[in-house]
PyMOL CGO cylinders between C-alpha atoms (Angstrom):
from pymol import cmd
from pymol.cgo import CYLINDER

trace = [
    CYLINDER, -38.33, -115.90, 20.02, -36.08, -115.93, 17.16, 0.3, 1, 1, 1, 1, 1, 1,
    CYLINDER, -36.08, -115.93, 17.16, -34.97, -119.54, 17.29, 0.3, 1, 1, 1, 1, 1, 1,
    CYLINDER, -34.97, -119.54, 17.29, -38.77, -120.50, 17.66, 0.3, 1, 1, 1, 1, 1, 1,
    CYLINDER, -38.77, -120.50, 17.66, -39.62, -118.84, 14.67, 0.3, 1, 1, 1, 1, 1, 1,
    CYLINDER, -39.62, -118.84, 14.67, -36.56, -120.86, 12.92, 0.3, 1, 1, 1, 1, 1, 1,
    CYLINDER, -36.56, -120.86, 12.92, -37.82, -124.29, 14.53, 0.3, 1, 1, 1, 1, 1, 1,
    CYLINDER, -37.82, -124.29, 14.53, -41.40, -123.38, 13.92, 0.3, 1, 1, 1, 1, 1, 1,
    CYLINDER, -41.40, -123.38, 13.92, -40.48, -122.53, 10.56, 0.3, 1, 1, 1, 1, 1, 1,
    CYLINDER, -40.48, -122.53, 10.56, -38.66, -125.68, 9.49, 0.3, 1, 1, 1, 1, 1, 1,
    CYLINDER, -38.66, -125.68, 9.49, -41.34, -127.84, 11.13, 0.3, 1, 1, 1, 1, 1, 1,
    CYLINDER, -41.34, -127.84, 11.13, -43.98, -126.18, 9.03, 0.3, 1, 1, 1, 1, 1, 1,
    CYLINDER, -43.98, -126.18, 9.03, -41.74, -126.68, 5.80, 0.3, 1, 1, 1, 1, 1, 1,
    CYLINDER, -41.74, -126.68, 5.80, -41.13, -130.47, 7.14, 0.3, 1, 1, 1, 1, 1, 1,
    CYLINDER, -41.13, -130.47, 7.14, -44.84, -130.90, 7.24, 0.3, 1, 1, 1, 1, 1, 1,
    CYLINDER, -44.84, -130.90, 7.24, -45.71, -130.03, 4.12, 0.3, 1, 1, 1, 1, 1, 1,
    CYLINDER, -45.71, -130.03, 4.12, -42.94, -132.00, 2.91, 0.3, 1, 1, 1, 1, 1, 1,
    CYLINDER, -42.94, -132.00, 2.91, -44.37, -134.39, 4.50, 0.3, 1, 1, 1, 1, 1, 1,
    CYLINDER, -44.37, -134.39, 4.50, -47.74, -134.65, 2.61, 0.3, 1, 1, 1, 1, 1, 1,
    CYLINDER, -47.74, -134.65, 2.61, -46.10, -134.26, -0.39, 0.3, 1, 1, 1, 1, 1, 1,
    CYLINDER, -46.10, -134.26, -0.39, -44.49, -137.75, -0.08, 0.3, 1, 1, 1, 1, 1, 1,
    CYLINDER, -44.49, -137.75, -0.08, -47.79, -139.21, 1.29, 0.3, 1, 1, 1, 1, 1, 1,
    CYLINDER, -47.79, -139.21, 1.29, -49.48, -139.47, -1.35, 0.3, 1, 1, 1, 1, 1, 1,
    CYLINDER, -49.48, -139.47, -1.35, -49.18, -139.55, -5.54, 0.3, 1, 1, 1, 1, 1, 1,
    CYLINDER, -49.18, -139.55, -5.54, -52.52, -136.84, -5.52, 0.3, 1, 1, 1, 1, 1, 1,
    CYLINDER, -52.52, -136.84, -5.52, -51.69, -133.58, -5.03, 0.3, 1, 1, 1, 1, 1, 1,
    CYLINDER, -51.69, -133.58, -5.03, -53.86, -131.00, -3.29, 0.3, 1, 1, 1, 1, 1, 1,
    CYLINDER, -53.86, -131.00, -3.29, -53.13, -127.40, -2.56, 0.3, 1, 1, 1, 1, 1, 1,
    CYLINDER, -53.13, -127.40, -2.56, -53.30, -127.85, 0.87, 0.3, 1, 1, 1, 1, 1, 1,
    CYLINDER, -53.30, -127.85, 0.87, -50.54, -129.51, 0.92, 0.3, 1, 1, 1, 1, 1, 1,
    CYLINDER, -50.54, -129.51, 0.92, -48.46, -126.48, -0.09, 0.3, 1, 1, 1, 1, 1, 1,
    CYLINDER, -48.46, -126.48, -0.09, -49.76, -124.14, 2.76, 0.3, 1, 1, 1, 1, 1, 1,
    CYLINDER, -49.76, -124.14, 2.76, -47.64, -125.06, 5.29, 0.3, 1, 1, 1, 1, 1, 1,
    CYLINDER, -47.64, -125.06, 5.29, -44.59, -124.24, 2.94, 0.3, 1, 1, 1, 1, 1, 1,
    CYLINDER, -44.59, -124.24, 2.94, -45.79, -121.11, 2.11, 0.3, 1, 1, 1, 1, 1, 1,
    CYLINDER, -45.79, -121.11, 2.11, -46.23, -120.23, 5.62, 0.3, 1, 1, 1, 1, 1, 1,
    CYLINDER, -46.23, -120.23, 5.62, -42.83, -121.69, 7.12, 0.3, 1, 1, 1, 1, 1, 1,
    CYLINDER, -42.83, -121.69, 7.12, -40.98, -120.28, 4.77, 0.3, 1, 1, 1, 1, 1, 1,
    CYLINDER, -40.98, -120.28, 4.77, -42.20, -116.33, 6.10, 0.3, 1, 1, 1, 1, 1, 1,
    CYLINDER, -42.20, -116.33, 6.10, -41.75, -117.59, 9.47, 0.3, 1, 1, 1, 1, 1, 1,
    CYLINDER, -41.75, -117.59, 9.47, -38.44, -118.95, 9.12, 0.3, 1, 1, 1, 1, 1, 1,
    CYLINDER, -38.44, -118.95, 9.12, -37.04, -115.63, 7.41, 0.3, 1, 1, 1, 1, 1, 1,
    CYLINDER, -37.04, -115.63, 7.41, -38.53, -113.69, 10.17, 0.3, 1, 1, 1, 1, 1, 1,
    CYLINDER, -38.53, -113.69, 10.17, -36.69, -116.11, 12.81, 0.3, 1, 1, 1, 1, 1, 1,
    CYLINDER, -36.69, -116.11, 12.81, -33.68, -115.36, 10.84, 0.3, 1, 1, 1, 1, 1, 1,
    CYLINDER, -33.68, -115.36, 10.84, -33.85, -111.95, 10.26, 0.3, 1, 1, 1, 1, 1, 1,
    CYLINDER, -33.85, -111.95, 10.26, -34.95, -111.61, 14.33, 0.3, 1, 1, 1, 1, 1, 1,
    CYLINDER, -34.95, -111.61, 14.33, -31.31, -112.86, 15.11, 0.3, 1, 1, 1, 1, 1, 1,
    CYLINDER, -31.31, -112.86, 15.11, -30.45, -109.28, 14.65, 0.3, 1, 1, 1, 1, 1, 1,
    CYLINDER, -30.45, -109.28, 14.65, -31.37, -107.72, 17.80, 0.3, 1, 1, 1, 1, 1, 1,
    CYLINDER, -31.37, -107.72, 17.80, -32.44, -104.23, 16.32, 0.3, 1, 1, 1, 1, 1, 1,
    CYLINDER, -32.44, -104.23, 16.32, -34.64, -106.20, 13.80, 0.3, 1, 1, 1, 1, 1, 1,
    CYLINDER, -34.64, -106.20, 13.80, -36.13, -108.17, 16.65, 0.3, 1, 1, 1, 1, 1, 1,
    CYLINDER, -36.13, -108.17, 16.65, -39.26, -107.05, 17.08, 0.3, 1, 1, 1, 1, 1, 1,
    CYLINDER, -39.26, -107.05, 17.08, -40.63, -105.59, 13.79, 0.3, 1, 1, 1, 1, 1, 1,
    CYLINDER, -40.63, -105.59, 13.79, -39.46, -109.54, 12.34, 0.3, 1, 1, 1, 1, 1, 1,
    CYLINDER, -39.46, -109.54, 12.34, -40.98, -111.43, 15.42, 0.3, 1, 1, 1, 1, 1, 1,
    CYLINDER, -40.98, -111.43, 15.42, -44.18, -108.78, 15.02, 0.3, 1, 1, 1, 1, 1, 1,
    CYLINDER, -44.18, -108.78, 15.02, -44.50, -109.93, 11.48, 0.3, 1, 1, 1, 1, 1, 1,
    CYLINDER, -44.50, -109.93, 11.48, -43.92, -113.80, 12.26, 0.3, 1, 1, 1, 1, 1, 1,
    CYLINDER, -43.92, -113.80, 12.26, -46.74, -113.51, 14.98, 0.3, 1, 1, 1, 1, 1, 1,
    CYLINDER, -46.74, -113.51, 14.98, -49.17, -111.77, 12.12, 0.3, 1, 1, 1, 1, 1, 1,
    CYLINDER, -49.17, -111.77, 12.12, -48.38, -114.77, 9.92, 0.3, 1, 1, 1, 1, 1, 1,
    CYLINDER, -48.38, -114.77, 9.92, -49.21, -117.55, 12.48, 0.3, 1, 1, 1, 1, 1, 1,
    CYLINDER, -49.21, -117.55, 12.48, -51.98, -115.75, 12.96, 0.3, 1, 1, 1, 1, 1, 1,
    CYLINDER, -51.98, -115.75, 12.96, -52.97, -116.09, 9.84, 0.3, 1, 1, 1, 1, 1, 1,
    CYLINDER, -52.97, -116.09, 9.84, -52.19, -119.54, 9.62, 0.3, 1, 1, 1, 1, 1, 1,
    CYLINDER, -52.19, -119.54, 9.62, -53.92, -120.76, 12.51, 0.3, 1, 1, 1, 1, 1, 1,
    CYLINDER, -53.92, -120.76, 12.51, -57.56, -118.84, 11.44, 0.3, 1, 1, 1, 1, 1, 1,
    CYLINDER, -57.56, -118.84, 11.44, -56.77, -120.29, 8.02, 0.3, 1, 1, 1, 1, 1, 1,
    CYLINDER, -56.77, -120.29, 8.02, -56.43, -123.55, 9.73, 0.3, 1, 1, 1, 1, 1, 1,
    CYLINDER, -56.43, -123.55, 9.73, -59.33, -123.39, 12.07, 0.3, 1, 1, 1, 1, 1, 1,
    CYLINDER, -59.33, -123.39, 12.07, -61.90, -122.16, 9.01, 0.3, 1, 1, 1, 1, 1, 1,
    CYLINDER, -61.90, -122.16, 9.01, -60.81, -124.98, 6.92, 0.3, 1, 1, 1, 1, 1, 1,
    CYLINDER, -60.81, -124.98, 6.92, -61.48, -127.13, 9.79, 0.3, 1, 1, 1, 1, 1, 1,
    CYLINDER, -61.48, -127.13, 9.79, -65.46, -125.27, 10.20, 0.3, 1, 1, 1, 1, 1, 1,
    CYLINDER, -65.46, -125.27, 10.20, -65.57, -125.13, 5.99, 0.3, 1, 1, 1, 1, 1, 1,
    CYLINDER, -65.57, -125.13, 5.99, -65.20, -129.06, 5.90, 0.3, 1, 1, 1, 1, 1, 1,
    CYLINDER, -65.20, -129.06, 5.90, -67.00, -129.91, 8.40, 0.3, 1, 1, 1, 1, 1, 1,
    CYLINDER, -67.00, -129.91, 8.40, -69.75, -128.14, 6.79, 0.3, 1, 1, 1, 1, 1, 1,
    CYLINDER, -69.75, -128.14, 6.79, -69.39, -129.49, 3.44, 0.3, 1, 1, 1, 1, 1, 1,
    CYLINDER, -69.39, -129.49, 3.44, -68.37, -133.09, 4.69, 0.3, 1, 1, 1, 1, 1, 1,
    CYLINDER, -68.37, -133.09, 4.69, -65.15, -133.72, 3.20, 0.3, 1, 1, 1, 1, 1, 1,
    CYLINDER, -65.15, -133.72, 3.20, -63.93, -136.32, 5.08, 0.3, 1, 1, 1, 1, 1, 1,
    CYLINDER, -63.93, -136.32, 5.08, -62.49, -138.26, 2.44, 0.3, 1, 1, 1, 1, 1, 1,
    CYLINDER, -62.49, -138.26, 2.44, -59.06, -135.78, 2.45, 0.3, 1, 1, 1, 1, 1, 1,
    CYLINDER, -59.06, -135.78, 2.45, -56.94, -137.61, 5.48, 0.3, 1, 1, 1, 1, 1, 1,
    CYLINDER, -56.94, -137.61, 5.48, -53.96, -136.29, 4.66, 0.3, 1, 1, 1, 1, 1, 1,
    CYLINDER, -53.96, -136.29, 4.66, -55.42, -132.58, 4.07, 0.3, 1, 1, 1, 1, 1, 1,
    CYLINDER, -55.42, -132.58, 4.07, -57.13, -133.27, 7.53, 0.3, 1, 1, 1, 1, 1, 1,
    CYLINDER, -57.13, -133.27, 7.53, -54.08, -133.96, 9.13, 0.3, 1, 1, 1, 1, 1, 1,
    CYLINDER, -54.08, -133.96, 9.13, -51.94, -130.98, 7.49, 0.3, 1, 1, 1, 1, 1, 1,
    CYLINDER, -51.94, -130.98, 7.49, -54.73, -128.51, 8.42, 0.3, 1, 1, 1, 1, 1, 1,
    CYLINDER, -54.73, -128.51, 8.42, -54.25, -129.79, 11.68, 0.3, 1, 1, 1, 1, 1, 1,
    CYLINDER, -54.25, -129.79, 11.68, -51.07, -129.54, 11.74, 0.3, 1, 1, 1, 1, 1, 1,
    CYLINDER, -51.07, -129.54, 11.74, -51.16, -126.47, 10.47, 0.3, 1, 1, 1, 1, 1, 1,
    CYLINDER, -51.16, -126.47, 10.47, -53.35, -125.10, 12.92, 0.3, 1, 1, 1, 1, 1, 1,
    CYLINDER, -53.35, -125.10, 12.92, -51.23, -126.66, 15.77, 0.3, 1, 1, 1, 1, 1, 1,
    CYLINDER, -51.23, -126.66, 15.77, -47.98, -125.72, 14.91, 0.3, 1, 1, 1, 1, 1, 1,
    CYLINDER, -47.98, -125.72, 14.91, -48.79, -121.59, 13.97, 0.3, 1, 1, 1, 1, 1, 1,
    CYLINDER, -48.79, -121.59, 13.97, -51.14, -121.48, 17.34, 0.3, 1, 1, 1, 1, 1, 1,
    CYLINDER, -51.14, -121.48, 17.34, -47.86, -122.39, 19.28, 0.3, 1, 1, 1, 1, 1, 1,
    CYLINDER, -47.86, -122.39, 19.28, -45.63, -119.72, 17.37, 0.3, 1, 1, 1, 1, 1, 1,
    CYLINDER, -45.63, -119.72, 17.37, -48.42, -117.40, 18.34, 0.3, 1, 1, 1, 1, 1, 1,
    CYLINDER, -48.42, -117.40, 18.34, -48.78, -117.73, 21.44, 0.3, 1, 1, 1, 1, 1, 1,
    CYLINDER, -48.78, -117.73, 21.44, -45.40, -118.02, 22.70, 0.3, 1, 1, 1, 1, 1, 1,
    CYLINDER, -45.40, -118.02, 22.70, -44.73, -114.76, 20.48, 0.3, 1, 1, 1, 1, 1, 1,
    CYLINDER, -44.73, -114.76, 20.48, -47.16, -112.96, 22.37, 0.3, 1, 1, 1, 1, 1, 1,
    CYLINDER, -47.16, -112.96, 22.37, -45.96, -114.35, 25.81, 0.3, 1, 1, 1, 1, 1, 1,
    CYLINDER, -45.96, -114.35, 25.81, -42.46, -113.13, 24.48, 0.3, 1, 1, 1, 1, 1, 1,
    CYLINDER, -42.46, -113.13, 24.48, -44.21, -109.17, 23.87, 0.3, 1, 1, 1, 1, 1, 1,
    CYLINDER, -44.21, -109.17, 23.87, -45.56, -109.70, 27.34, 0.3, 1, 1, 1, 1, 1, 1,
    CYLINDER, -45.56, -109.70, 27.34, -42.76, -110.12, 28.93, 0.3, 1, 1, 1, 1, 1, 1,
    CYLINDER, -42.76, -110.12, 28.93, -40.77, -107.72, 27.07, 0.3, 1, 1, 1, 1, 1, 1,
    CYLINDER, -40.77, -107.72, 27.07, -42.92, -104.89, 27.70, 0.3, 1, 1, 1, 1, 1, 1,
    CYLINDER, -42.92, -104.89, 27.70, -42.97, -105.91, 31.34, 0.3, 1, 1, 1, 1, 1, 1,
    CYLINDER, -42.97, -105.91, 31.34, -39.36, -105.27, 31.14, 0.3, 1, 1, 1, 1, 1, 1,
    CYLINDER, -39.36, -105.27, 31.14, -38.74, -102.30, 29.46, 0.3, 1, 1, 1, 1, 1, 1,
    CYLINDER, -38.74, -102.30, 29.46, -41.32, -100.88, 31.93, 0.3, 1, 1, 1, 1, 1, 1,
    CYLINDER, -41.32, -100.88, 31.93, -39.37, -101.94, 34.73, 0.3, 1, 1, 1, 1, 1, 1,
    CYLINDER, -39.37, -101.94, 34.73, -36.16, -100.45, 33.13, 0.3, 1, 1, 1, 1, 1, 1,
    CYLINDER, -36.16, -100.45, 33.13, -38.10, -97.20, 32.21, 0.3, 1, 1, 1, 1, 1, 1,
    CYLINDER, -38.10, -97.20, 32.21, -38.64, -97.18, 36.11, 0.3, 1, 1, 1, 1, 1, 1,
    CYLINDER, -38.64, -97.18, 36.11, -35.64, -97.73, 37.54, 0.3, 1, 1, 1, 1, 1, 1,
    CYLINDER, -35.64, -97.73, 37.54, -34.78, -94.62, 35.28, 0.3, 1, 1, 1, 1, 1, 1,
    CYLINDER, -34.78, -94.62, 35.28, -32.12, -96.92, 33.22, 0.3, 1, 1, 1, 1, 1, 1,
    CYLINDER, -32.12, -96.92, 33.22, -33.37, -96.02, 29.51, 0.3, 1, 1, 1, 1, 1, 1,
    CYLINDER, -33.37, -96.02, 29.51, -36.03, -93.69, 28.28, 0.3, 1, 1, 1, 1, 1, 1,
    CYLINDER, -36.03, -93.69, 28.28, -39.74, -95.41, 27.63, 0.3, 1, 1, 1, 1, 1, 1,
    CYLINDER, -39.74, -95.41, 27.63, -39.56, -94.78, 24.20, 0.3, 1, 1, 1, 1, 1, 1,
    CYLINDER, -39.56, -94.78, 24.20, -36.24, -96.06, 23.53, 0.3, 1, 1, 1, 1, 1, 1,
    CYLINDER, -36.24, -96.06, 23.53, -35.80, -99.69, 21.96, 0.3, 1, 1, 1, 1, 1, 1,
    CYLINDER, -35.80, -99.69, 21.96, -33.23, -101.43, 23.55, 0.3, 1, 1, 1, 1, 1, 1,
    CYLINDER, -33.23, -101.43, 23.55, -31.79, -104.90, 22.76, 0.3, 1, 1, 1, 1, 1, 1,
    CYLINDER, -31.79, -104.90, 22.76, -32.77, -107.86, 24.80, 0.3, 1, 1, 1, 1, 1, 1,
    CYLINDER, -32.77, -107.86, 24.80, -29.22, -108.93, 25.15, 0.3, 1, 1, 1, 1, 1, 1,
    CYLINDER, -29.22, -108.93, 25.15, -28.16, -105.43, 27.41, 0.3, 1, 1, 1, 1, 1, 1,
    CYLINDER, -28.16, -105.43, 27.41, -28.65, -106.01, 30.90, 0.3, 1, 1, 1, 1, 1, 1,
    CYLINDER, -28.65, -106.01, 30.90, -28.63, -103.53, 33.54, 0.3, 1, 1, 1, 1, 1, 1,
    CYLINDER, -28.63, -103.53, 33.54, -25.42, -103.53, 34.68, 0.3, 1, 1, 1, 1, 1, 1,
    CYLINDER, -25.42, -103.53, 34.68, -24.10, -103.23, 30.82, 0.3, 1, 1, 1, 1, 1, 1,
    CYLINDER, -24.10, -103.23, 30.82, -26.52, -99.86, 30.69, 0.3, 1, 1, 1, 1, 1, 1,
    CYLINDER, -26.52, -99.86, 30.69, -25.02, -99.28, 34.25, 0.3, 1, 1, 1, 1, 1, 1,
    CYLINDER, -25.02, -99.28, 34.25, -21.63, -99.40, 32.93, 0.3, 1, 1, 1, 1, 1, 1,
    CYLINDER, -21.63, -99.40, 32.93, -22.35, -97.98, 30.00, 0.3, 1, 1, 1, 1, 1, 1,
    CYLINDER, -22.35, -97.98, 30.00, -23.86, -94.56, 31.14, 0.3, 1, 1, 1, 1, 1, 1,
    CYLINDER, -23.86, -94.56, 31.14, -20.49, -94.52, 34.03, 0.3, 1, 1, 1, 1, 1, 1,
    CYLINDER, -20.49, -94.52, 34.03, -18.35, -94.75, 30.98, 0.3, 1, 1, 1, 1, 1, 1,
    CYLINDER, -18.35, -94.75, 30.98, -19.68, -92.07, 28.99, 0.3, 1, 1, 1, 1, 1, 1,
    CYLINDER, -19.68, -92.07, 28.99, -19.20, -90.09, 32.04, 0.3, 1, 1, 1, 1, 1, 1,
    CYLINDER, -19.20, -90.09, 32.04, -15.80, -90.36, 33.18, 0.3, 1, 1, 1, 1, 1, 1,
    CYLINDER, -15.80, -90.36, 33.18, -14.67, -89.32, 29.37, 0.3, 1, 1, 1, 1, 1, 1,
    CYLINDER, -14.67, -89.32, 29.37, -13.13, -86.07, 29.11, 0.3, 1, 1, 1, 1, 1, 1,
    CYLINDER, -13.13, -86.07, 29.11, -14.17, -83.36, 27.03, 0.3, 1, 1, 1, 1, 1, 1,
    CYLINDER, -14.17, -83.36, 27.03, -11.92, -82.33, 23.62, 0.3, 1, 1, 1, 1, 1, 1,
    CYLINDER, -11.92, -82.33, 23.62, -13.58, -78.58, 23.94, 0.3, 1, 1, 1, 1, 1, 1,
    CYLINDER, -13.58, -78.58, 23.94, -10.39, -77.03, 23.82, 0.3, 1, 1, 1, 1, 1, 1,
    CYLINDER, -10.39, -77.03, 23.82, -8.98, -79.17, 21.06, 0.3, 1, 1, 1, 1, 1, 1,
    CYLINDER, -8.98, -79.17, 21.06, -6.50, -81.32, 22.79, 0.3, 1, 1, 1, 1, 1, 1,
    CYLINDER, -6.50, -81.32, 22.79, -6.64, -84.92, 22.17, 0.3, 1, 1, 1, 1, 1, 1,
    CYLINDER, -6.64, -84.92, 22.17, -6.63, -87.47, 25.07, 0.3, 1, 1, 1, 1, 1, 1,
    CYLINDER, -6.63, -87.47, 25.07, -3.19, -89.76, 24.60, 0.3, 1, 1, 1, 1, 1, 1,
    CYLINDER, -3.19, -89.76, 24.60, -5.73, -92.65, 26.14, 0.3, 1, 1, 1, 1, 1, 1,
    CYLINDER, -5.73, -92.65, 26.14, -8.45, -92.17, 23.29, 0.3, 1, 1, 1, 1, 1, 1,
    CYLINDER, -8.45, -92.17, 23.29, -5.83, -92.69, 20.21, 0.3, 1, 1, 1, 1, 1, 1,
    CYLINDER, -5.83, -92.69, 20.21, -5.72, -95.80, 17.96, 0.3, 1, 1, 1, 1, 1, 1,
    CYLINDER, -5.72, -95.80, 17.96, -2.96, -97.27, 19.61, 0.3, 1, 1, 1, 1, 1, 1,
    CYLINDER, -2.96, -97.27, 19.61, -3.41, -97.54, 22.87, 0.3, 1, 1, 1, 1, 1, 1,
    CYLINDER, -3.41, -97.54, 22.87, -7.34, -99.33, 21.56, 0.3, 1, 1, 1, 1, 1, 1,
    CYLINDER, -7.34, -99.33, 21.56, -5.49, -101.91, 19.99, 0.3, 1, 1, 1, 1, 1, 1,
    CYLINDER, -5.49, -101.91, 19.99, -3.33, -102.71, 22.71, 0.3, 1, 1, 1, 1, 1, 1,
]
cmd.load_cgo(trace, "trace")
């Protein structure tokens, strides 16, 4: 979801580049889709990090969001009022529209399926429900993981473990 928030992102910023070389008469619209690639790009970016993945890929959903019902009530608002005499704001808000419904909903089929499988690994008694775990651990890494922390001996007694120092790590 990450790298469709940085393509998604880009192609917003594109489009509103775009309609800024269409035409000598400026119009705010034209800006919109700048100001909201430029959010979902840094979330994209920021969602590389897989402990910030969520909370950034959360926040680049809420933005599309926002975009597309932006998009969709310009779309009723002119109607309305009859403004067809704005092509290239027509075309932006439908790009607009477009382009932040498809960041939303492949963000939420991304939470879907997440949820599905931290469920499934809450089941099979691999992590705890509440934990967050990064999408890039698979089970046999939390397999391996958990049989590694076990076969560690214990320093109770103040002895160190000639296989735990610095040397034999970098070897």
């Amino acid at each position: 979801m990450a790298r469709v928030g940085i393509v998604f992102g880009l192609l917003l910023c594109g489009l509103s580049a775009l309609g800024m070389c269409a035409t000598v008469n400026k119009n705010p619209i034209q800006f919109v889709p700048l100001m909201l690639g430029i959010p979902i790009l840094f979330c994209g970016v920021v969602g590389l990090n897989p402990h910030r993945r969520r909370i950034a890929m959360n926040t680049a959903c809420v933005v599309a969001l926002l975009g597309m019902i932006t998009g969709i009530a310009n779309a009723i608002i002119w109607t309305a009022a009859d403004a067809g005499n704005k092509p290239i704001a027509w075309r932006l808000n439908t790009g607009i529209t477009v382009l932040c419904g498809i960041v939303f909903i492949v963000g939420v089929i991304a939470f879907q399926r997440d949820r599905k499988r931290r469920q499934a690994l809450s089941l099979a008694g691999l992590v705890d429900g509440a934990k967050s775990i990064p999408t890039s651990l698979s089970r046999v890494d939390l397999a391996s993981r958990d049989s590694l922390s076990a076969e560690r001996p214990s320093h109770a007694a103040g002895r160190s473990d000639p296989s735990n120092s610095v040397t034999s790590r970098r070897s």
